[in-house]
C-alpha positions as CSV (number, residue, x, y, z in Angstrom):
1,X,63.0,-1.0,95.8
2,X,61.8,-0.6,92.1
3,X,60.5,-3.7,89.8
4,X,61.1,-3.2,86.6
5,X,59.6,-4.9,83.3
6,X,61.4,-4.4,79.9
7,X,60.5,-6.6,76.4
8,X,62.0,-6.5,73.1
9,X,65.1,-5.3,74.2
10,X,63.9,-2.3,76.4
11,X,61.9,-1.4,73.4
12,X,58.7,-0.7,76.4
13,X,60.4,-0.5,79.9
14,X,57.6,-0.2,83.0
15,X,58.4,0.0,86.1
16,X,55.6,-1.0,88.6
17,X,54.0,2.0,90.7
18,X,53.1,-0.1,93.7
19,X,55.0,-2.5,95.0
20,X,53.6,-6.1,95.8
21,X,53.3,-6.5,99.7
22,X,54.5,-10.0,99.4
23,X,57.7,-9.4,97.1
24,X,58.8,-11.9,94.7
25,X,60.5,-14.9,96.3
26,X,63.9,-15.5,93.8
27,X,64.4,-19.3,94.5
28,X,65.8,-22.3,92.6
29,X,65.2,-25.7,92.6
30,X,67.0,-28.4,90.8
31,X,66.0,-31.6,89.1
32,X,67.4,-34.0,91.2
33,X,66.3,-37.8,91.3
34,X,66.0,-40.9,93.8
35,X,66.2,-44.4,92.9
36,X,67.0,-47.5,94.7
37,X,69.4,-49.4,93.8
38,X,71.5,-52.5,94.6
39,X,73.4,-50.5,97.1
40,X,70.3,-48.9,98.3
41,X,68.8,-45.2,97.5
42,X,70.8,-43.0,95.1
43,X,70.3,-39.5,94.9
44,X,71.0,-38.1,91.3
45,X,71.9,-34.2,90.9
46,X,69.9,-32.7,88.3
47,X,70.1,-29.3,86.3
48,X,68.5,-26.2,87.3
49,X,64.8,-26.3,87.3
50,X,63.0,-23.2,86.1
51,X,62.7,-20.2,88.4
52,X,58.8,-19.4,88.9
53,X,57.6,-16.2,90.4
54,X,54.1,-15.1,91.9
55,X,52.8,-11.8,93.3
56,X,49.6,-10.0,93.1
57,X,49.2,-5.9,93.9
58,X,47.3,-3.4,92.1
59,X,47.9,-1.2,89.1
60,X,46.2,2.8,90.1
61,X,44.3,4.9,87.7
62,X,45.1,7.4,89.5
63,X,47.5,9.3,91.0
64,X,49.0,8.3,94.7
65,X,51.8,9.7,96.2
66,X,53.1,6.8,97.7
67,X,53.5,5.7,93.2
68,X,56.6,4.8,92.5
69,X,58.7,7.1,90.7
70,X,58.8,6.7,87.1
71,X,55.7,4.9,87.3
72,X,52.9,5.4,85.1
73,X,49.5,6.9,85.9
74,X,47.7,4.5,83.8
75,X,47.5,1.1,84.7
76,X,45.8,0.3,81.9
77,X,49.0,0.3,80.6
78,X,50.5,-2.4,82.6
79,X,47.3,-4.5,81.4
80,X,48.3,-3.8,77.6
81,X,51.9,-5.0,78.3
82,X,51.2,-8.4,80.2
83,X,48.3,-8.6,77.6
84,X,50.5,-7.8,74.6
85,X,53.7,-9.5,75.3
86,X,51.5,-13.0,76.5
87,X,49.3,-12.9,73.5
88,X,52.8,-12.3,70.8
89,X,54.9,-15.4,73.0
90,X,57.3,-12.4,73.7
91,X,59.5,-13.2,76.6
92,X,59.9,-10.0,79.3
93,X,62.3,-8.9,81.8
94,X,62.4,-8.7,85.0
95,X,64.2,-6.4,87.3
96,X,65.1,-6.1,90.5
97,X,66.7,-2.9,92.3
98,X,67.2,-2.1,96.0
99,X,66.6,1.3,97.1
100,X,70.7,1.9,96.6
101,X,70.1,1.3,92.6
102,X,71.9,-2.0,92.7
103,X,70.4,-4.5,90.7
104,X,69.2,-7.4,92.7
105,X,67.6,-9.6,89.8
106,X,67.8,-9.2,86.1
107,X,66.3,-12.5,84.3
108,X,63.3,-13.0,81.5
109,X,60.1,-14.5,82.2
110,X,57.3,-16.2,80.0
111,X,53.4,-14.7,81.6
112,X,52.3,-18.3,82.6
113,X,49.2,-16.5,84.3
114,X,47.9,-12.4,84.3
115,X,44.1,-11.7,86.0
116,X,43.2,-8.5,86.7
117,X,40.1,-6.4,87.7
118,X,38.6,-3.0,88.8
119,X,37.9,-2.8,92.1
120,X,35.4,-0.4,94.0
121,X,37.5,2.6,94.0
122,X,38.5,2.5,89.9
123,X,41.9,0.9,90.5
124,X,43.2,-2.4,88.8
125,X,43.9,-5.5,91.3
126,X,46.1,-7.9,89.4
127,X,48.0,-11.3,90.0
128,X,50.5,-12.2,87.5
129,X,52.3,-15.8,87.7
130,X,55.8,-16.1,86.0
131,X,58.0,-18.3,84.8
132,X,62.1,-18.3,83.7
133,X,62.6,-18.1,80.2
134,X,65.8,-19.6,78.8
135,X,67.4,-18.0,75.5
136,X,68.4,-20.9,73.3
137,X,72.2,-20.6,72.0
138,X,73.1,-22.2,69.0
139,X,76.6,-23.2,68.2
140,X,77.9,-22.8,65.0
């Protein structure tokens, strides 16, 4: 399985060199309401709520040989994007592949949340907290 970030329209694509042990949980929840009533409780449906996500690994400085492929060495790098793309109120994407290359998850995220630091051995622990971003359409 691969997770892969993109932003600006795959202008910097990243894929992460160690996978989380926890992966990301993809679940939805909706908006949906109580209220009591006359003819006792009503349950409303809502809309979609926003999908969050959570997970926490570590970004090497190094090489390992259990990296992903396609990874990069420096996970400064990884710091920069989160960083970068957080600071400029950039939406990025999230990706999702199996180990067959099928795409499991393609959606963009807002960073609600990125700490990171070095540990004892050089490498970059991390958590990073997202949340669904929806592209606004406008009709015309």
């Amino acid at each position: 399985m691969d997770i892969i970030f993109s932003a600006n329209n795959n202008e910097q694509v990243l894929t992460l060199p160690i996978i989380p042990k926890n992966m990301p949980e993809l679940s939805q929840s909706y908006k949906n309401s109580t209220f009591e009533s006359i003819n006792g409780e009503l349950n409303l449906i809502g809309t979609k709520a926003l999908r969050t996500v959570s997970f926490s690994s570590f970004f090497p400085t190094k090489k390992y040989k259990f990296s992903r492929p396609k990874s990069n060495v420096d996970g400064w790098v990884y710091v920069s994007f989160f960083n970068k793309y957080a600071s400029n109120r950039m939406p990025i994407r999230m990706i999702l592949v199996d180990n067959e290359n099928k795409e499991i998850s393609n959606m963009a995220y807002t960073v609600e949340s990125f700490n990171c630091f070095v540990d004892k051995v050089g490498d970059i622990q991390y958590s990073l907290d997202l949340k669904e971003y929806r592209f606004v359409k406008i009709k015309k």
